[in-house]
C-alpha positions as CSV (number, residue, x, y, z in Angstrom):
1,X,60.0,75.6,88.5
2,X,61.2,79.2,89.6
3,X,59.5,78.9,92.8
4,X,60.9,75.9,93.4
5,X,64.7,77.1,92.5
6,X,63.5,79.9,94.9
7,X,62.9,77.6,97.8
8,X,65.8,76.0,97.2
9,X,68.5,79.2,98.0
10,X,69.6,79.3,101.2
11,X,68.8,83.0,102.9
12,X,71.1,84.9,104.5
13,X,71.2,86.8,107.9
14,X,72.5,90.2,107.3
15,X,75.5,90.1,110.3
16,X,76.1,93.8,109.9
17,X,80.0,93.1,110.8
18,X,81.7,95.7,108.6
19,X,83.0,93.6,105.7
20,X,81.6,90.5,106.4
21,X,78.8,90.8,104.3
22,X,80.6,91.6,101.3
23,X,82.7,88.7,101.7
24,X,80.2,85.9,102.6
25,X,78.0,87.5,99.6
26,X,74.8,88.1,101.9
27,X,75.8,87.2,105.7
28,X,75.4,84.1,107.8
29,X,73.0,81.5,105.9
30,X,69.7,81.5,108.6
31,X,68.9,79.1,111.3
32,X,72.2,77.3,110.8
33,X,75.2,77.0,112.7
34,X,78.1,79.1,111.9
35,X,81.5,77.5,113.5
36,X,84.5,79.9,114.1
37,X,87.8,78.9,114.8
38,X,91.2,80.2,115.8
39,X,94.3,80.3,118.1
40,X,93.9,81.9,121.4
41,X,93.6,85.6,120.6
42,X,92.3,85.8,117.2
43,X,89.1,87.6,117.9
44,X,86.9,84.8,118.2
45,X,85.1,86.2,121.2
46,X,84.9,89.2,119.7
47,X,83.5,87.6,116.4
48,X,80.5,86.2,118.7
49,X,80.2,89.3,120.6
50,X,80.0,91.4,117.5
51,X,77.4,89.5,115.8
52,X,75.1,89.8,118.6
53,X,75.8,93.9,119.1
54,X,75.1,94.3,115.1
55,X,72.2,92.5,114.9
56,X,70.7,94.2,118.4
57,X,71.3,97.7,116.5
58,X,69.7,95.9,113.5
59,X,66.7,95.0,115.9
60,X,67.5,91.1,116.0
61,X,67.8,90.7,119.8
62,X,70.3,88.0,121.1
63,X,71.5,84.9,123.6
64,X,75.0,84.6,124.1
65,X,76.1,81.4,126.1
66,X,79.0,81.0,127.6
67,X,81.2,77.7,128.3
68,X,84.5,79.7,128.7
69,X,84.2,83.5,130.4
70,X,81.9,84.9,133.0
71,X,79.6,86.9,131.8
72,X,80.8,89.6,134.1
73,X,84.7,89.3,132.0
74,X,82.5,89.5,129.0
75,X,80.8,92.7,129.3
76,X,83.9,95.0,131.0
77,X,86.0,93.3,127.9
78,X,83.5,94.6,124.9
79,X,82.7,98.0,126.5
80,X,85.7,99.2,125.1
81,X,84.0,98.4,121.5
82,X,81.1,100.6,122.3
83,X,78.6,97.6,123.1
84,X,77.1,98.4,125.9
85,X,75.6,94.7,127.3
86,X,74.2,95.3,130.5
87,X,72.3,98.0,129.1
88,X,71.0,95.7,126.7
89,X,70.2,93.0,129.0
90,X,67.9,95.9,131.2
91,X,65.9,96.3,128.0
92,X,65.4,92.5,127.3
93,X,67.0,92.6,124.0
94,X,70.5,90.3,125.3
95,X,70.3,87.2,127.5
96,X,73.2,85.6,129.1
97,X,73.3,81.5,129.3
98,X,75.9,81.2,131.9
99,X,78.0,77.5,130.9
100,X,80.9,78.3,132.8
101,X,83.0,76.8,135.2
102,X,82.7,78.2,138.8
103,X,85.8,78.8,140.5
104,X,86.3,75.8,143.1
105,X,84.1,73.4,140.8
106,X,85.2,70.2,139.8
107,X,86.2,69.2,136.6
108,X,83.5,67.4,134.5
109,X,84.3,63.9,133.1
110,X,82.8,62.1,130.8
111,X,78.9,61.3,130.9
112,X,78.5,64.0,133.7
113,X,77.1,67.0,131.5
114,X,73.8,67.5,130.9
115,X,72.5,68.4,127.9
116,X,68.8,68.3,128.4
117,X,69.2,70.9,131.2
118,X,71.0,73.0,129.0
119,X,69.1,73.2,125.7
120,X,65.9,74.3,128.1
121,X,68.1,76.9,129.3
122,X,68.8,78.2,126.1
123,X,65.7,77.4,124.6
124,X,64.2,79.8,127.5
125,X,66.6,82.4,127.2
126,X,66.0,82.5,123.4
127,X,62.1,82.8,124.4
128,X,62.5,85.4,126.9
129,X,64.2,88.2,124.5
130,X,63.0,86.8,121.0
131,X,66.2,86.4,119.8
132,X,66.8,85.4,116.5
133,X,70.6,84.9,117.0
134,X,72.8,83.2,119.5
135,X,76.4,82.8,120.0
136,X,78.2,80.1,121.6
137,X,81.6,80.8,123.4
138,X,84.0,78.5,123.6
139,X,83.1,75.4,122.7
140,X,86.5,73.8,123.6
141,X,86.3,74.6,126.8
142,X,83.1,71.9,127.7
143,X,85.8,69.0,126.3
144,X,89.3,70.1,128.1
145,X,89.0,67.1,130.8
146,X,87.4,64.2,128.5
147,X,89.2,61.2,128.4
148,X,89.4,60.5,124.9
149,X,88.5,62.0,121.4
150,X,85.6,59.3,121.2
151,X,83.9,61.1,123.8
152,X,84.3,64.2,122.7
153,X,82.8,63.3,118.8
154,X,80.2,61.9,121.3
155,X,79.5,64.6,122.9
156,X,79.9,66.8,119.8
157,X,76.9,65.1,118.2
158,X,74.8,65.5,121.4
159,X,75.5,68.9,121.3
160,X,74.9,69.2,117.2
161,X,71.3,68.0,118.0
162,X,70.6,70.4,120.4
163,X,72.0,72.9,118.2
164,X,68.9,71.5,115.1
165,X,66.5,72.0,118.1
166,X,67.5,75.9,118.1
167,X,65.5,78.0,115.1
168,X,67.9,80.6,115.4
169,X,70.9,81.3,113.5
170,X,74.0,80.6,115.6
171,X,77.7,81.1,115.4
172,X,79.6,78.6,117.9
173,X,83.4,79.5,118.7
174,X,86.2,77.2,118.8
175,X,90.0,77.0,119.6
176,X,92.6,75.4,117.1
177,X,96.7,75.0,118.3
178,X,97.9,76.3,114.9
179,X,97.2,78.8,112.1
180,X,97.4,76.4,109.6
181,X,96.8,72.5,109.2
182,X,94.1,71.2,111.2
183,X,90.8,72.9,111.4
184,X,90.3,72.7,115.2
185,X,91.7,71.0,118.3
186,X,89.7,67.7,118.5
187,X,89.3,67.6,114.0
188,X,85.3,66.7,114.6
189,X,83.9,70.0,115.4
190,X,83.9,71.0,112.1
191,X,81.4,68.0,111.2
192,X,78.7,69.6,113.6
193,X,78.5,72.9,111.7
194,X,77.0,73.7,108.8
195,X,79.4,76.7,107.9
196,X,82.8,77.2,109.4
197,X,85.1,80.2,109.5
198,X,88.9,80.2,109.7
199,X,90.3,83.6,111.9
200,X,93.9,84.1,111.7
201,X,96.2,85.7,113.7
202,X,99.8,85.0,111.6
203,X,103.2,85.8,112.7
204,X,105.0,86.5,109.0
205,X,108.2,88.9,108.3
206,X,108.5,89.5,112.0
207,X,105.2,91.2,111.7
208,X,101.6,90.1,112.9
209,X,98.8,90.4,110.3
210,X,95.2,89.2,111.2
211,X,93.0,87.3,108.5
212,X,89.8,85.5,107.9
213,X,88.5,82.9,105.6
214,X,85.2,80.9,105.0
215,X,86.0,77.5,104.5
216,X,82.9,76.0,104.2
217,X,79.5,77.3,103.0
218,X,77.3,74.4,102.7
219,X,74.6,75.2,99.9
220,X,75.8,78.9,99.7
221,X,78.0,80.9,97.7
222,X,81.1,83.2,98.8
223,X,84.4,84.7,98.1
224,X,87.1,82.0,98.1
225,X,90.4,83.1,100.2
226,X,91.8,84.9,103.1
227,X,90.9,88.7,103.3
228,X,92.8,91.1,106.0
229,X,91.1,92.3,109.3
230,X,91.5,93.9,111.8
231,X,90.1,94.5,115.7
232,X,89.8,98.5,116.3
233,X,88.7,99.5,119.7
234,X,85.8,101.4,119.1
235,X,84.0,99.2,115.8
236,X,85.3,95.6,116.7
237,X,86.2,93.5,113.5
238,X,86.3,95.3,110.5
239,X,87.1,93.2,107.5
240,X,88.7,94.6,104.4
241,X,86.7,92.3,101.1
242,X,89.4,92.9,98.5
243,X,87.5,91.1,96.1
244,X,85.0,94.3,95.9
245,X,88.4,95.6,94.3
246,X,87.0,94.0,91.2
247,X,85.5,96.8,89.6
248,X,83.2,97.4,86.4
249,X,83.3,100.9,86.2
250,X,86.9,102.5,85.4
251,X,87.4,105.9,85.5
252,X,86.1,108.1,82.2
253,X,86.4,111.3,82.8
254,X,87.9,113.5,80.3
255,X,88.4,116.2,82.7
256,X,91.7,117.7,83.3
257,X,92.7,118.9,86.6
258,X,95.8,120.9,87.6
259,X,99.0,119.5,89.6
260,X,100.2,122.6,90.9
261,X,102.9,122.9,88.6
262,X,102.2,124.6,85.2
263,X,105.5,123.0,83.6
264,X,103.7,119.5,84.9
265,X,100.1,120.1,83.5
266,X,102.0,121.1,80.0
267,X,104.6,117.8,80.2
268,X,100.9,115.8,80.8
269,X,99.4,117.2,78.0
270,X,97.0,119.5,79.8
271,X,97.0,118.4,83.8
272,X,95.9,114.8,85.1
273,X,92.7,113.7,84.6
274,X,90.0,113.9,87.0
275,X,89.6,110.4,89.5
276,X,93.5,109.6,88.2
277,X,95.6,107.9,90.6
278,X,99.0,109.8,90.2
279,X,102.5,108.2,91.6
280,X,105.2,110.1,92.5
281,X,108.5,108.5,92.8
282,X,112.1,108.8,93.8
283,X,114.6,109.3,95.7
284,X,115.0,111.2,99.1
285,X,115.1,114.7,98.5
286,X,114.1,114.7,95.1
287,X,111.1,116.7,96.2
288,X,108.1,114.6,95.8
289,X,106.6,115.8,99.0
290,X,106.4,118.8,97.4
291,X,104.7,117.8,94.3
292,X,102.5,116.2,96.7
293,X,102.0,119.6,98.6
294,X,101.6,121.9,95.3
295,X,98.6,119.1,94.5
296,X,97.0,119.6,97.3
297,X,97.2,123.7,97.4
298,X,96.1,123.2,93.8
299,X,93.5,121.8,95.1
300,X,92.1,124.3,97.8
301,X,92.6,127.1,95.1
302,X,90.5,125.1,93.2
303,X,87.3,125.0,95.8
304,X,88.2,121.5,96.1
305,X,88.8,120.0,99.7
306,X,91.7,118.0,100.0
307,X,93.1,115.5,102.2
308,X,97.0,114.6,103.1
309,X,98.0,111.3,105.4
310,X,101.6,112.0,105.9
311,X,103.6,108.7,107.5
312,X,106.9,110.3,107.7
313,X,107.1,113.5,109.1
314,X,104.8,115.0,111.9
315,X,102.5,118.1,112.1
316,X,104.9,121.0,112.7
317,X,107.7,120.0,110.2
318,X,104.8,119.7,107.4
319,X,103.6,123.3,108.1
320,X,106.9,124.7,108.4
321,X,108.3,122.9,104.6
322,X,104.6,123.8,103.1
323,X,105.4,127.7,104.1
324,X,108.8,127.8,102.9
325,X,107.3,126.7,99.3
326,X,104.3,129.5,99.8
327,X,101.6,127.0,101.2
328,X,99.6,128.2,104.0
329,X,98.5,124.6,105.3
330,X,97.4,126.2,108.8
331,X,94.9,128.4,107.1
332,X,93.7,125.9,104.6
333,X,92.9,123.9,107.4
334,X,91.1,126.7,109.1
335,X,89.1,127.6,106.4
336,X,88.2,123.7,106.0
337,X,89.2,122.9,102.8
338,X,92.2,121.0,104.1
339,X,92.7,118.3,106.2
340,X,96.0,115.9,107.2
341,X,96.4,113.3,109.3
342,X,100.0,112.3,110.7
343,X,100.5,108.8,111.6
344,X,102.9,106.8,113.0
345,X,103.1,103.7,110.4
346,X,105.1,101.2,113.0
347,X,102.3,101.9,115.7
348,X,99.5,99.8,114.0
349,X,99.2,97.1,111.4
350,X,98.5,98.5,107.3
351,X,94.6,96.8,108.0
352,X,94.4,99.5,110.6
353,X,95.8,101.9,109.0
354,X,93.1,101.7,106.0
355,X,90.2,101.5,108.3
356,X,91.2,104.2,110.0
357,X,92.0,106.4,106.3
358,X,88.8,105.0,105.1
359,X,86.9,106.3,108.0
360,X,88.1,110.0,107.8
361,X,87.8,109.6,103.8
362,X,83.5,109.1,104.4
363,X,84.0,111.8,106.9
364,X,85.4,114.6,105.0
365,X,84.3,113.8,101.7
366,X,87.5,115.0,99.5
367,X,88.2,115.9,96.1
368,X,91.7,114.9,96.1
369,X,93.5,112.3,98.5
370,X,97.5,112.8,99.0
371,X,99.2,109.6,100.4
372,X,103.2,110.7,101.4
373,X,104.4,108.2,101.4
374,X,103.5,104.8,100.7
375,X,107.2,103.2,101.2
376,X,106.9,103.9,105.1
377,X,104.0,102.1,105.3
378,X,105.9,99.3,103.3
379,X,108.7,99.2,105.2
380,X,106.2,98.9,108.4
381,X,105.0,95.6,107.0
382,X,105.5,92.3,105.1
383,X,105.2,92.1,101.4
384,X,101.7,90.0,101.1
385,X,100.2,92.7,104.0
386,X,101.4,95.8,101.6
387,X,100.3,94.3,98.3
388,X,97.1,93.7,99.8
389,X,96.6,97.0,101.3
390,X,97.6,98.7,98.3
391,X,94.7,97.0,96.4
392,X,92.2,97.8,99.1
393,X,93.5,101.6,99.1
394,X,93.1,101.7,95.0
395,X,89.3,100.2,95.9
396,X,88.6,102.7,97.9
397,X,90.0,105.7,96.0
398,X,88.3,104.3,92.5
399,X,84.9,103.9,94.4
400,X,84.2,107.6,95.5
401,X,85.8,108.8,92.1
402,X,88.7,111.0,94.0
403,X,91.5,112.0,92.6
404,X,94.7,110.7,94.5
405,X,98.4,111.4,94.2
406,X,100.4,108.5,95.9
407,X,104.6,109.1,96.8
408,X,107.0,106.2,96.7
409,X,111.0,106.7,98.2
410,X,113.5,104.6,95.9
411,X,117.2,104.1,95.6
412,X,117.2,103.1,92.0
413,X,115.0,103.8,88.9
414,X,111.4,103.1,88.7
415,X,112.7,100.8,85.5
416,X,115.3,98.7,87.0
417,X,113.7,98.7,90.5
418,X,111.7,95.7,91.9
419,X,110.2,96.9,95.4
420,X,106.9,95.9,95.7
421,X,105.6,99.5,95.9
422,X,107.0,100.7,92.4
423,X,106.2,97.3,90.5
424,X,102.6,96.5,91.8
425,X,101.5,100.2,91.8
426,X,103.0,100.8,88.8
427,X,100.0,98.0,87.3
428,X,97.5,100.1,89.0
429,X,98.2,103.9,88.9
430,X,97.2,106.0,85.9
431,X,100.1,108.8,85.5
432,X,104.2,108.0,86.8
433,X,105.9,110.6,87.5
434,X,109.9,110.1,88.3
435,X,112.1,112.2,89.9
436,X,115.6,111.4,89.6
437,X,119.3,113.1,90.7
438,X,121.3,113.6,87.9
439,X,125.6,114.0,88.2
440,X,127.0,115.9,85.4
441,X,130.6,116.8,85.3
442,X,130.5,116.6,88.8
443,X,127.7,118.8,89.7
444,X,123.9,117.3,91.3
445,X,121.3,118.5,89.5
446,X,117.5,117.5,89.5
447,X,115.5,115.8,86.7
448,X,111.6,114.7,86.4
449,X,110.4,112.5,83.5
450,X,106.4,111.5,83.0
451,X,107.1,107.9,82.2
452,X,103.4,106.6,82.6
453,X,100.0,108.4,81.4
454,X,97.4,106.4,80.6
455,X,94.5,107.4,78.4
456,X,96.7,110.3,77.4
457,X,99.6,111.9,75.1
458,X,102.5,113.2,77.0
459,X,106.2,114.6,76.9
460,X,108.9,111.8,77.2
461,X,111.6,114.1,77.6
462,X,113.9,113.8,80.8
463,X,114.0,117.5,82.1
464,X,115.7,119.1,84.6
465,X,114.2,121.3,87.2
466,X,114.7,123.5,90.1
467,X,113.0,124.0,93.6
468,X,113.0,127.7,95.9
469,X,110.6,129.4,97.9
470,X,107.8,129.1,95.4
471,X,108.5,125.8,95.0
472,X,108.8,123.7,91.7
473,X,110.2,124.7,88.4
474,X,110.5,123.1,85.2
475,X,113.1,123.8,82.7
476,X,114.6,122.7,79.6
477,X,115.4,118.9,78.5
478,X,118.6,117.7,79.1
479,X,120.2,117.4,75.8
480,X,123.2,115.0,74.6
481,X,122.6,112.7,78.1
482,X,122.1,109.2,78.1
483,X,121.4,106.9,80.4
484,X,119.6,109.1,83.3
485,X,116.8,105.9,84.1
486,X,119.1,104.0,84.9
487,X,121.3,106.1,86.9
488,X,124.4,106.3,84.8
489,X,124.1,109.5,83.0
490,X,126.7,110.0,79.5
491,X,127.3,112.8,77.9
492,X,126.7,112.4,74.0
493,X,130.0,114.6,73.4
494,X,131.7,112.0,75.7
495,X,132.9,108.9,74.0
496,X,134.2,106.1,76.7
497,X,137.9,104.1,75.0
């Protein structure tokens, strides 16, 4: 009866597309047909052209036919991904069907393609580099000058029974005229496909964010919804599954690890724990990027390498602040304990952004991970994009156990506030930390309350502290002063008529 069950389960093709796998819960179910869809630039080509480069590296070799593109536009296009196809097709492992229309060729109508002619071409392509996969691009383009949607559901089915005759396991592309509604141009070519996969390209808060979604699965399992992509120039599509967010194991650790501020480690009972996720917030000036700063020296001091993405300021005006609170940055770096990255957070979309984070995190293997600050990346995107990445960034930091202090730039209190940065990470961060201005009689002064520590004992008093060249220093409570959360400080000798 197992054996049976066992026969039943549909077996998956490892695609090797970063993310994909993760998401469709084993890759592309085998010797079916995969159908993608999308509006004109949503990376469908690159989605076929991808699955054929991973599964050469993977030693699967592959036929890509082509109804749309020479394959000439093809291979300068996904050079700048690293896939280098006519070197592939000089060692037999990638075979061109060439579908396309020839410049000065006429039109076909109705009845005038033939089918027969090309199944035998693929079918010998397929036997000449033993491909197990093949890719199909654009299917829409064979059924621009039918007459009417009859024909094309004709022709559909003619070409869904070539498609049985191929043992491979193929993804065929197709366009659709809008992100949402109906599944493709004609509404039949979804019926010839076994699977079918929705790419996104959506215009939302005067921002672009890309997204992909598995419709339909037939007889396999996978995760339900859209998930962020993106297209980076030298990995192609690299999906980001936040349902791997959905972890088992939280963080233990009873370990305590300095901030970088004495006053701090007493006021959190000890230090933060190891593998924490720490926010700092407030407002400008309140000097979170140099509690960010004394973490990361803290740190280095510590043996431990560290690294800081900084989206506001660039390289030079880091070092410079770092060294007026006695931080050497340049010679952390040069000893290699340190590394930070300085990124423009308008100049790509948040997916980007953490792919790119992610990619120098497996690189460099930190300790501790400084993010300053997260409202510029916010403010550089719309509020499903940020919520989104900030669940992917936890993900990340939670699954190679680093310890990570994030900052966040408000104009009110972190109680009273409801940006999308201080109430969502505020769910998911372990220790808050607020810094606050506080006006008494006239006179700014500074004041820093732990407000959050989970898993731990820790002061609740509001207290005031100072900042010079050695950086940050903790004083006393302020005494007989209400009301500093919510950013109307009283004085408890002052009694308002």
């Amino acid at each position: 009866m197992n054996q049976e069950k066992e026969q039943d389960l549909v077996e998956k093709l490892i695609t090797g597309i970063p993310g994909f796998d993760i998401l469709s819960e084993g890759g592309l179910p085998k010797s079916r047909v995969t159908l993608v869809v999308g509006t004109a630039g949503s990376g469908k080509t690159v989605f076929a052209s991808q699955y054929l480069a991973q599964g050469i590296e993977r030693g699967e070799n592959g036929v890509f036919v082509t109804f749309e593109e020479t394959p000439q536009r093809i291979r300068k296009n996904m050079r700048g991904f690293g896939w280098d196809i006519r070197k592939w097709e000089e060692e037999g492992k990638w075979a061109f069907v060439d579908a396309s229309r020839q410049p000065g060729e006429k039109p076909l109508v109705s009845g005038e393609y033939d089918f027969d002619s090309l199944v035998a071409r693929i079918k010998y392509a397929i036997n000449q580099v033993g491909a197990a996969r093949v890719s199909m691009d654009c299917l829409g383009a064979m059924f621009t000058y039918l007459p009417d949607k009859a024909q094309v559901r004709n022709d559909l089915f003619m070409i869904g029974s070539v498609l049985e005759q191929i043992e491979s396991t193929v993804v065929v592309t197709s366009e659709r005229n809008q992100e949402y509604g109906d599944i493709s141009t004609y509404g039949v070519e979804e019926f010839v496909a076994d699977n079918v996969i929705i790419l996104r390209n959506v215009i939302f808060q005067q921002k672009r964010r890309r997204t992909i979604e598995i419709l339909k699965y037939r007889g396999s399992s996978h995760k339900q919804g859209e998930f962020p992509f993106s297209i980076v120039a030298d990995r192609g599509i690299v999906i980001i599954p936040l349902s791997r967010t959905e972890t088992t194991e939280e963080s233990t650790t009873d370990i305590r690890i300095t901030s970088g501020v004495p006053e701090l480690d007493g006021m959190c009972d000890g230090g933060f724990f190891k593998n924490s996720i720490i926010l700092v917030s407030g407002a400008t000036g309140t000097g979170k990027t140099l509690v960010s700063t004394q973490f990361i020296a803290a740190g280095v001091n510590n043996n431990e390498r560290c690294l800081l993405f900084a989206f506001e300021e660039n390289r030079e005006l880091i070092l410079r602040n770092a060294l007026g609170w006695s931080v050497d940055f340049r010679q952390m770096e040069r000893d290699g304990q340190l590394k930070f990255v300085c990124r423009n957070p308008e100049a790509h979309p948040l997916e980007y952004h953490l792919i790119k984070m992610q990619e120098m995190i497996e690189e460099f293997q930190p300790h501790r991970v400084a993010i300053d600050s997260l409202s510029a990346l916010e403010w550089a995107s719309n509020t499903e994009g940020f919520r989104q990445f900030l669940v992917g960034l936890n993900s990340m930091i939670r699954e190679r156990k680093m310890t990570a202090l994030y900052t966040s730039t408000t104009p009110m209190s972190l109680v009273s506030s409801t940006s999308t940065s201080e109430n969502h990470i505020s769910i998911t961060t372990d220790v808050i930390i607020l810094l606050r201005y506080v006006e008494i009689y006239g006179e700014i002064r500074r004041g820093i309350a732990v407000i959050k520590m989970r898993g731990s004992q820790h002061d609740k008093q509001i207290r005031e502290f100072t900042i010079d060249n050695r950086g940050m220093h903790i004083g006393k409570p302020f005494r007989n002063i209400t009301g500093i959360l919510i950013g109307n400080p009283i004085s408890g000798f002052y009694k308002p008529k």
